[in-house]
C-alpha positions as CSV (number, residue, x, y, z in Angstrom):
1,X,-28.1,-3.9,-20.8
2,X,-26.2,-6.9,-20.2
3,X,-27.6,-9.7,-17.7
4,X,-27.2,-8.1,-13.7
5,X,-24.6,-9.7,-11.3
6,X,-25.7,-11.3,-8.8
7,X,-25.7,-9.2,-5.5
8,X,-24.0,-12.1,-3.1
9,X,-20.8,-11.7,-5.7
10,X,-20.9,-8.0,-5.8
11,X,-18.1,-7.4,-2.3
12,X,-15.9,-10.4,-4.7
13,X,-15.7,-8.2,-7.7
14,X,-12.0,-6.5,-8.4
15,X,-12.3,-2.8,-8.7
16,X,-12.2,-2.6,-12.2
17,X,-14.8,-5.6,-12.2
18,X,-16.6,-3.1,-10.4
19,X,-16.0,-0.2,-12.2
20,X,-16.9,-2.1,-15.8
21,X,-20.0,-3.9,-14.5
22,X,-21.4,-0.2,-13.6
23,X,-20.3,1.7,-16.5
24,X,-21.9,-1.3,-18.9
25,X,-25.4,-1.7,-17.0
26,X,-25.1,-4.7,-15.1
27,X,-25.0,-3.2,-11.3
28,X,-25.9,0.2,-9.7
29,X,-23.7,2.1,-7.4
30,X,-26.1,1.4,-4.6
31,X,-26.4,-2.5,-5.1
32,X,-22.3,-2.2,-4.9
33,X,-22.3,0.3,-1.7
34,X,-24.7,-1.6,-0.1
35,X,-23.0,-4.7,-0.9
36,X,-19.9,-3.6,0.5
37,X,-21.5,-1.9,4.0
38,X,-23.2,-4.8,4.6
39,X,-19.8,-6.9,5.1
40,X,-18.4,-3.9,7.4
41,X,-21.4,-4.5,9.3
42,X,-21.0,-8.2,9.7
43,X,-17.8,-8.7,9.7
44,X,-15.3,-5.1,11.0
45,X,-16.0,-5.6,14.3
46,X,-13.4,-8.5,14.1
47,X,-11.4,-6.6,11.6
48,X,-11.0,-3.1,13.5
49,X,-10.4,-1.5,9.7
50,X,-12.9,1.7,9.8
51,X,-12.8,4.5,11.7
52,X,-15.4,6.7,10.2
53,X,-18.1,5.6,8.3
54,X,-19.7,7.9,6.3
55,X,-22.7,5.4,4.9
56,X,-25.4,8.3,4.5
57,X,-22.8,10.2,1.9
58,X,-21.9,6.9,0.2
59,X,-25.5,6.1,-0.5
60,X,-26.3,9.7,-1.6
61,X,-23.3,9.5,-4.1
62,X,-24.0,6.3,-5.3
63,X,-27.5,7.7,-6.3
64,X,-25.8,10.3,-7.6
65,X,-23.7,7.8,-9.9
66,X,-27.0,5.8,-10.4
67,X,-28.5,9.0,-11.9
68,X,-25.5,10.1,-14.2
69,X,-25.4,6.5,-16.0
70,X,-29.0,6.5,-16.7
71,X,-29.2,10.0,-18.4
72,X,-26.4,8.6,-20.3
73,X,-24.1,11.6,-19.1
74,X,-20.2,10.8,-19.0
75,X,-18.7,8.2,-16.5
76,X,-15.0,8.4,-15.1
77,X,-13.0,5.3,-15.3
78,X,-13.9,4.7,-11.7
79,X,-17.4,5.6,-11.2
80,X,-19.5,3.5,-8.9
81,X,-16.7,2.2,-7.1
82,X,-16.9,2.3,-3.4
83,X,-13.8,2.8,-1.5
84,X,-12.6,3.9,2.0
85,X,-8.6,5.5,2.6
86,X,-6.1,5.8,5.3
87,X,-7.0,8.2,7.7
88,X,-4.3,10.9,7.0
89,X,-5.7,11.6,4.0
90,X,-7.5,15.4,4.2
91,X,-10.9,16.7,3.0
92,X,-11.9,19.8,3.7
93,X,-14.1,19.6,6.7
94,X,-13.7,15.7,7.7
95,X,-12.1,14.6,10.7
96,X,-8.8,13.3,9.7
97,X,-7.2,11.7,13.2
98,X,-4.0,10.1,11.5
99,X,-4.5,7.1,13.6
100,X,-3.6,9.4,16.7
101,X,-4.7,11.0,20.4
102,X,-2.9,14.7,18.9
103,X,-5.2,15.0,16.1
104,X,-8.3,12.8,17.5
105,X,-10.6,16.8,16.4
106,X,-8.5,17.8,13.5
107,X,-10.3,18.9,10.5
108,X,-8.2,20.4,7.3
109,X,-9.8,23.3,5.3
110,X,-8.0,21.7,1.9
111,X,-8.8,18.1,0.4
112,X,-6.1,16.1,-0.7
113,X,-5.1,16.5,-4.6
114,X,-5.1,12.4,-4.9
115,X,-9.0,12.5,-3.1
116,X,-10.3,14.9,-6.1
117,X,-8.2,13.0,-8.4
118,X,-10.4,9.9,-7.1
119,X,-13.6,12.4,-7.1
120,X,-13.3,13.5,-10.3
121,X,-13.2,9.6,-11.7
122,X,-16.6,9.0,-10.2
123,X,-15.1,7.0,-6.9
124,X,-17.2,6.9,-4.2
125,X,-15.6,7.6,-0.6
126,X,-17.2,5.9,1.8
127,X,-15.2,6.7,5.4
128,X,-11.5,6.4,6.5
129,X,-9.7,3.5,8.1
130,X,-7.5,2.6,10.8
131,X,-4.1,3.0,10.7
132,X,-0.6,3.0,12.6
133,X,-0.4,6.4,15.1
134,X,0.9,8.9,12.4
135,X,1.9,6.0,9.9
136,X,5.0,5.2,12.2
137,X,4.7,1.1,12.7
138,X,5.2,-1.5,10.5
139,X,2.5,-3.9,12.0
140,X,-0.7,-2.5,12.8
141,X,-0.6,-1.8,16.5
142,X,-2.7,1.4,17.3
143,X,-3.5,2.2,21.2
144,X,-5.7,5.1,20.3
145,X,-8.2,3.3,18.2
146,X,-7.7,-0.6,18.6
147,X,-5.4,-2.7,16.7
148,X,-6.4,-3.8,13.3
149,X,-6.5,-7.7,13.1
150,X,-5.8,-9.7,9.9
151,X,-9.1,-11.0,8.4
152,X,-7.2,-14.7,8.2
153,X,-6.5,-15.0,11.2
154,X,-6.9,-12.1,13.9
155,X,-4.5,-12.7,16.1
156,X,-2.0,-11.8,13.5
157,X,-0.5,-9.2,11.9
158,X,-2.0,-6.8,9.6
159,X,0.9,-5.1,8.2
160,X,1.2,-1.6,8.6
161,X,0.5,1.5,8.8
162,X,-1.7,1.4,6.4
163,X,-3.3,-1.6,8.2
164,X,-7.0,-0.3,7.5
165,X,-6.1,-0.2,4.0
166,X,-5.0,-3.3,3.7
167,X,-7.6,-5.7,5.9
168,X,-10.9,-4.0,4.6
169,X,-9.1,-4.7,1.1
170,X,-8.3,-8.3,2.1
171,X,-12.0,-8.3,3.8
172,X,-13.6,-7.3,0.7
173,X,-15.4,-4.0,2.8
174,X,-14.1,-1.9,-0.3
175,X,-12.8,-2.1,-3.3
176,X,-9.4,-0.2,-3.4
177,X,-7.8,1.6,-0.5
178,X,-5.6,4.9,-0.3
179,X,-2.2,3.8,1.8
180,X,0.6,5.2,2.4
181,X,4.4,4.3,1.9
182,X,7.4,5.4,3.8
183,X,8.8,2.1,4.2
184,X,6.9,-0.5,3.3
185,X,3.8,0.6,4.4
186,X,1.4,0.2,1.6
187,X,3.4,-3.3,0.2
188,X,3.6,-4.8,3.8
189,X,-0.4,-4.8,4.5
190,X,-0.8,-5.7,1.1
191,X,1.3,-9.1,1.7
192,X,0.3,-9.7,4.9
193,X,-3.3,-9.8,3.9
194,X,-3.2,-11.5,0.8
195,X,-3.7,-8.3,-1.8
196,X,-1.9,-6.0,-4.0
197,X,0.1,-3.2,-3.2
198,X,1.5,-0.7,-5.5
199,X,4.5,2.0,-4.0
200,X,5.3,4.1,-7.3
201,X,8.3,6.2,-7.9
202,X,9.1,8.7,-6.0
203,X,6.8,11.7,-6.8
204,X,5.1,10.0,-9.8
205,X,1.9,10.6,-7.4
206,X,0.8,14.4,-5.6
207,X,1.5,14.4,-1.8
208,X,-0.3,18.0,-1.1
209,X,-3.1,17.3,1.8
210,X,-1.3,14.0,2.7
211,X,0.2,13.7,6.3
212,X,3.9,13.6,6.1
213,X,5.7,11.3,7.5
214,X,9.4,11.8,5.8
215,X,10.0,14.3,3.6
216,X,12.2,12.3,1.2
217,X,10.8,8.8,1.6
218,X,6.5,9.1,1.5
219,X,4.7,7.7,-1.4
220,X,1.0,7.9,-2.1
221,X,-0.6,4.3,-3.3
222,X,-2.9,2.1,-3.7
223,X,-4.0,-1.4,-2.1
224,X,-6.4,-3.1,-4.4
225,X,-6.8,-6.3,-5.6
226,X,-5.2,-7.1,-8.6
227,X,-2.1,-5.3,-10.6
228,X,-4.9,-4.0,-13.4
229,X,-6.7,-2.6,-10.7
230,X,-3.4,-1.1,-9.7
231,X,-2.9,0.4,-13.3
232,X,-6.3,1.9,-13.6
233,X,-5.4,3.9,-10.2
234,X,-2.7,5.2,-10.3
235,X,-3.9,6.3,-14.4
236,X,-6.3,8.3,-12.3
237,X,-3.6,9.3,-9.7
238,X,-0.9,10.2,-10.9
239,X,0.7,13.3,-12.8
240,X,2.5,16.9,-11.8
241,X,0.2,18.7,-9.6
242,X,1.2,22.3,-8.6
243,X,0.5,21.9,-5.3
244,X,2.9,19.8,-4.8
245,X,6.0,21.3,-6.4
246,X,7.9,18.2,-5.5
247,X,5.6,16.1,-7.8
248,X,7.4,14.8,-11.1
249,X,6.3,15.8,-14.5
250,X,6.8,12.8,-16.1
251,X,4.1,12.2,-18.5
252,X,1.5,9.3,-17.8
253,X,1.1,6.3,-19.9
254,X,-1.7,4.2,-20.2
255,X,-0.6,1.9,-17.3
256,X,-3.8,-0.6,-18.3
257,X,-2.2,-1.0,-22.0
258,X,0.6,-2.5,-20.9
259,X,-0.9,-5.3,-19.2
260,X,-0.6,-8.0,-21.6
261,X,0.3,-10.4,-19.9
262,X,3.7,-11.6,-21.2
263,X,6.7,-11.6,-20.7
264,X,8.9,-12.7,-23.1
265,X,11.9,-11.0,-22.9
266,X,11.7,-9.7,-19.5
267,X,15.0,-10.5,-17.4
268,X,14.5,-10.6,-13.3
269,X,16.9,-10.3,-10.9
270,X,17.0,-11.9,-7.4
271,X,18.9,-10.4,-4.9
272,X,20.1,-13.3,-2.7
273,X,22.3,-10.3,-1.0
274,X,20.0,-9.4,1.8
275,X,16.5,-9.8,0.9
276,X,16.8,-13.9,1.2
277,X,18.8,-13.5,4.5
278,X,17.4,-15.7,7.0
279,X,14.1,-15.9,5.1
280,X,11.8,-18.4,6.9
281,X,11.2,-21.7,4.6
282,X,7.4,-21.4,3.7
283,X,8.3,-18.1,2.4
284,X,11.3,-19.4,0.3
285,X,9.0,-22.1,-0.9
286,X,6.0,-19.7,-1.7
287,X,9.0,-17.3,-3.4
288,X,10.6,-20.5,-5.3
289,X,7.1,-21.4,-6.8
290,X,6.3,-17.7,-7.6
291,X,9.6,-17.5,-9.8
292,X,8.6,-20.5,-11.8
293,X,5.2,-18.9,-12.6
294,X,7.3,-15.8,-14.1
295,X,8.9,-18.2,-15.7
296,X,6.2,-19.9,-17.4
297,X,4.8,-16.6,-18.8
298,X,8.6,-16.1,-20.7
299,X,10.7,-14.5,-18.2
300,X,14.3,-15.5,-17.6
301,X,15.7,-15.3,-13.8
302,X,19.1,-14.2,-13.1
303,X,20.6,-14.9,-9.2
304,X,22.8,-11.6,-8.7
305,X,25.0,-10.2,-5.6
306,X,23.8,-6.6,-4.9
307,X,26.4,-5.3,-2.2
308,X,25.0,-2.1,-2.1
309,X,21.9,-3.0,-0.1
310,X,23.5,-3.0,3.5
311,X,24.6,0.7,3.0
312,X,21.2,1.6,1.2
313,X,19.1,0.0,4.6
314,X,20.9,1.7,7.1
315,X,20.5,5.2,5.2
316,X,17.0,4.3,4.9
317,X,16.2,4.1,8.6
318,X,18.5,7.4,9.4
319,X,16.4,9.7,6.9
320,X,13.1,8.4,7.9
321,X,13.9,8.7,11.6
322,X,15.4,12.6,11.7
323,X,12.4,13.4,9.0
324,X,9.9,12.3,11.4
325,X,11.2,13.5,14.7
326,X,11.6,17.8,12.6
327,X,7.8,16.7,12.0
328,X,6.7,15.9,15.2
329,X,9.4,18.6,17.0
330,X,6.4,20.9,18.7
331,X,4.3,17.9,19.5
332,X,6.8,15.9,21.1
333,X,7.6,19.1,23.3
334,X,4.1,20.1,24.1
335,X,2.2,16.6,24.3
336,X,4.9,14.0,24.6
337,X,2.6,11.6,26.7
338,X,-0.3,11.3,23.9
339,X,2.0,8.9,22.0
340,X,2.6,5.3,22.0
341,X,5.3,4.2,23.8
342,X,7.3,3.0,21.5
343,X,6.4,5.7,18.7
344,X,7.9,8.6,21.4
345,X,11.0,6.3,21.5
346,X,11.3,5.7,17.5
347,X,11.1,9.8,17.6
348,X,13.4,10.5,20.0
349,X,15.9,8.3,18.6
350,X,15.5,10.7,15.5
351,X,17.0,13.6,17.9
352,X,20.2,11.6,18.9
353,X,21.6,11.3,15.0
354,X,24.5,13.5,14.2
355,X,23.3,16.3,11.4
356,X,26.3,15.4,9.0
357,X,25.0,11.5,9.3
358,X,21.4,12.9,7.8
359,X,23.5,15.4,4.8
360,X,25.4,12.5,4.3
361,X,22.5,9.7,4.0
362,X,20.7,12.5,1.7
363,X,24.1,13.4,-0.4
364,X,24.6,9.6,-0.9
365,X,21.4,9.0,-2.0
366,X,22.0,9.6,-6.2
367,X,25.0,7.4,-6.2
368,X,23.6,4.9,-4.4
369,X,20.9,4.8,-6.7
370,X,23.0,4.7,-9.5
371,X,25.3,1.7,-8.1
372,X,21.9,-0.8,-7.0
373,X,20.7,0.1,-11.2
374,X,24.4,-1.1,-12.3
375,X,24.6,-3.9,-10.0
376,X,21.0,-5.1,-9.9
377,X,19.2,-3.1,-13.5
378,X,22.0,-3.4,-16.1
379,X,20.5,-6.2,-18.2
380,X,17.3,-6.5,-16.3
381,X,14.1,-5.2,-16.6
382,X,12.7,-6.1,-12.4
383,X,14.3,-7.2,-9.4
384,X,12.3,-9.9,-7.6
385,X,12.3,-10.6,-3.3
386,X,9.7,-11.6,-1.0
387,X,8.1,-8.8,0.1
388,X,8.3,-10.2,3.8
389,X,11.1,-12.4,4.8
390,X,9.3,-14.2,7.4
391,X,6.0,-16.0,7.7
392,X,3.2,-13.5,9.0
393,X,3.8,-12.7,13.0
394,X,1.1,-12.3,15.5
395,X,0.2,-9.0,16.8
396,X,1.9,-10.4,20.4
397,X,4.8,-11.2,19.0
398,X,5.6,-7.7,17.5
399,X,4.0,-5.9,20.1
400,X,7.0,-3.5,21.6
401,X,5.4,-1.5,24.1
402,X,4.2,-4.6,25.6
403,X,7.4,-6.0,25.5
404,X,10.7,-4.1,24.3
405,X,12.1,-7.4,24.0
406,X,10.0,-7.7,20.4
407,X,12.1,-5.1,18.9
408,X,13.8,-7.2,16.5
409,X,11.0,-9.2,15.2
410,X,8.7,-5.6,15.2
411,X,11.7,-4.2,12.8
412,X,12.5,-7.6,10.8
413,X,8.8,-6.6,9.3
414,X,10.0,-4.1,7.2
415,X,13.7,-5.5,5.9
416,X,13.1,-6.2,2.6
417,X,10.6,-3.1,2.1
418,X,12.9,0.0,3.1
419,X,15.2,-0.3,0.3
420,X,13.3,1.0,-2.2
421,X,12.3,4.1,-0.3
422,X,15.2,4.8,-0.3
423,X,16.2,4.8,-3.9
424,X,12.6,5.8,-5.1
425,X,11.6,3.3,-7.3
426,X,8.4,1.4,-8.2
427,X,7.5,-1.4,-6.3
428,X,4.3,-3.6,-6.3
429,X,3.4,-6.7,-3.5
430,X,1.3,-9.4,-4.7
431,X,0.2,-12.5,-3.3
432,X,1.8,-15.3,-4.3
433,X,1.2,-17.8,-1.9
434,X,0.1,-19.4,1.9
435,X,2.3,-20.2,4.6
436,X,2.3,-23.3,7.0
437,X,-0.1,-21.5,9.2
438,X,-2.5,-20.5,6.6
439,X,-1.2,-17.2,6.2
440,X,-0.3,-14.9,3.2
441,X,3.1,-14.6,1.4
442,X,3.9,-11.6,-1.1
443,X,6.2,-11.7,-4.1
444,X,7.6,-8.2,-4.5
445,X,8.7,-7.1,-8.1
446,X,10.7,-3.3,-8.6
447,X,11.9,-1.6,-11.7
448,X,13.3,1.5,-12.4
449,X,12.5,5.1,-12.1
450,X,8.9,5.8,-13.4
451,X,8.9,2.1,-14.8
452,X,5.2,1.2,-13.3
453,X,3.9,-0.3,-16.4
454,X,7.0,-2.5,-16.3
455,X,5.9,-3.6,-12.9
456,X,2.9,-3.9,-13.4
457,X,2.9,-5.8,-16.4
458,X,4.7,-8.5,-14.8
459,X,2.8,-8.6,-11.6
460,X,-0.6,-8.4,-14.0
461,X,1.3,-11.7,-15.8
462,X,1.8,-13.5,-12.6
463,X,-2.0,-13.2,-11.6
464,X,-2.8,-14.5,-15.0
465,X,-0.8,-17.3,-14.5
466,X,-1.9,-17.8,-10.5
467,X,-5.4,-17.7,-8.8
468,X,-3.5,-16.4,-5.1
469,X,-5.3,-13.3,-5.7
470,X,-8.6,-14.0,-6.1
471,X,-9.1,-16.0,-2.9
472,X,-10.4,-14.2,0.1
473,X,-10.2,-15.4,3.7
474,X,-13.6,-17.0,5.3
475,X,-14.7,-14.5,8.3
């Protein structure tokens, strides 16, 4: 057995950190889950990140894990590992609230395909997590349960909606968090709070037993804390499942193979169409810096004009909005006043859109996809932008219902995000830097269709070069 880690390091560890250091002897399951519920206990009452704890079950399934590695019996590439996921993911039995007042008692009779995906690697689930009401908010706000406050600072922003996800992350509560991605909303916590994000192509991962949100624009991710711990997930994650007829049957690679951390002839193009509009200058500065670093690992960076964008983010925002309101029809008519303010106004917006505007964003959607590749993906490999334009707002200064008057800065969250929801490609957020006020920056790098080890490479490459990932805020 090799020498033990030290318990105080144990909540530092990276996921697979975590997940080595227990398959090779050096930690149990329970000195990892008890590491880990220890910090919730100090620390989530500033955070507002959990919802349900379930620490009885975690403890009795890291025993479980405990028991398995002494009799020598087979480990999944993820045993030990504590996590906790959004709260819209369903097991059978568990109260799954989806952040809302509607479904404060709901309980599924079928678990989520990506939660026995997890299972059956050995993770350990240890609760669920705050989140935006029904994933519809870019920032974190949540009447029903308490906003979720950034662990850097918390009168700021956690990104959302999968704003548990991306704090307790950040927080170091958990190892790797389930989010969820309509338009941003795994990459947007994960940049806000200083961690990684990973949206993959469109169906690479099984949506059955997942709350929808938008038929044509969810994603199923994870927010971890570095791009290998990214690739080890979604190698557990992702594949066809028949559950979900929609999932792709693309094979799966070995995500963690391709992580070698050049990238010598890798071309990436930045978009100074859009995603650099009006871009705030700590963020340009962090982005600038974040360039060079791809740079020094062998990359070559191309500027480009991509006109396609303004007619991609408006399509965007059409689909997302009619999806949602079809979802929520029978609620909206038979408990309108159990939602936020300003999610009842987001989804009776949805209502007022002409149906040959929604056939039209959805008929477009191919050859739209086909124009950004030629105009952004012929002769590169990525596409780099900050993942938020701006420097990180406070949860007063995006807060609509409080004041409508927000509304701009509320949506400005998401600008650079939407697009590739869109067009359904990959897309990772990693930190690549601090603003003026202490706070996170994200460099976003996308590829194309089912090109995650691409992505992933590169954003592995940049952490190899940088240390923003491995520094955690001081609660």
């Amino acid at each position: 057995m090799n020498a033990p880690v030290a318990a105080a390091d144990l909540a530092l560890l990276s996921m697979t950190e975590a997940a080595d250091a227990f398959a090779a002897g050096e930690v149990t399951a329970t000195a990892l889950a008890e590491a880990c519920l220890a910090r919730i206990a100090a620390q989530d009452g500033v955070v507002n990140s959990v919802i349900r704890l379930d620490r009885e079950a975690a403890l009795e399934a890291a025993a479980v894990a405990d028991a398995a590695r002494r009799a020598g019996r087979p480990l999944g590439r993820l045993a030990g590992v504590p996590m906790m996921h959004k709260d819209m993911y369903y097991r059978a039995g568990r109260v799954s609230s989806c952040g809302s007042r509607i479904r404060r008692d709901f309980r599924p009779a079928v678990t989520a395909t990506v939660l026995e995906r997890l299972d059956a690697a050995g993770a350990i689930d240890m609760g669920t997590l705050n989140m935006a009401e029904f994933a519809q908010n870019p920032t974190g706000h949540n009447r029903h349960f308490g906003d979720c406050h950034n662990p850097w600072s918390p009168a700021y922003c956690t990104g959302g909606s999968s704003s548990g996800s991306g704090a307790g992350v950040a927080a170091r509560f958990f190892y790797a968090a389930l989010g969820s991605d309509t338009g941003g909303s795994i990459r947007l916590p994960a940049t806000l709070c200083g961690v990684t994000g990973l949206k993959p192509t469109q169906t690479r991962v099984s949506r059955a037993g997942v709350m929808p949100l938008s038929f044509s624009c969810d994603n199923v991710g994870p927010l971890v804390r570095t791009a290998r711990d990214a690739a080890r997930f979604l190698g557990v994650t992702a594949g066809h499942d028949p559950r979900d007829p929609t999932s792709a049957r693309e094979a799966v690679p070995d995500y963690e193979a391709a992580l070698t951390g050049d990238m010598r002839g890798m071309r990436v193009a930045v978009c100074e169409t859009w995603f650099l509009e009006g871009a705030d200058a700590p963020v340009v500065a962090a982005f600038e810096a974040a360039l060079d670093a791809l740079r020094a690992r062998g990359a070559v960076v191309t500027r480009i004009a991509v006109p396609s964008l303004r007619a991609i983010n408006a399509y965007t925002a059409l689909i997302s909005r009619v999806e949602g309101a079809a979802i929520h029809a029978n609620w909206m008519r038979e408990h309108p006043g159990d939602y936020a303010i300003h999610l009842s106004a987001r989804l009776y917006g949805g209502y007022a859109f002409p149906a040959h505007l929604y056939v039209e964003a959805l008929s477009r959607r191919g050859s739209l996809l086909r124009q950004f590749v030629a105009e952004a993906l012929t002769g590169h490999d990525l596409v780099a932008t900050p993942t938020l334009r701006t420097r990180v707002p406070t949860l007063a200064e995006t807060d609509i219902d409080a004041d409508p008057a927000n509304w701009s800065r509320f949506m400005a969250v998401s600008a650079n995000t939407r697009p590739f929801n869109y067009l359904g490609l990959p897309a990772v957020s990693v930190p690549c830097g601090f603003d003026d006020r202490g706070l996170p920056v994200g460099l976003q790098l996308a590829g194309r269709p089912f090109a995650e080890a691409t992505v992933l490479r590169a954003a592995d490459a940049f952490q190899q070069e940088t240390s923003w990932h491995r520094k955690a805020p001081a609660l």
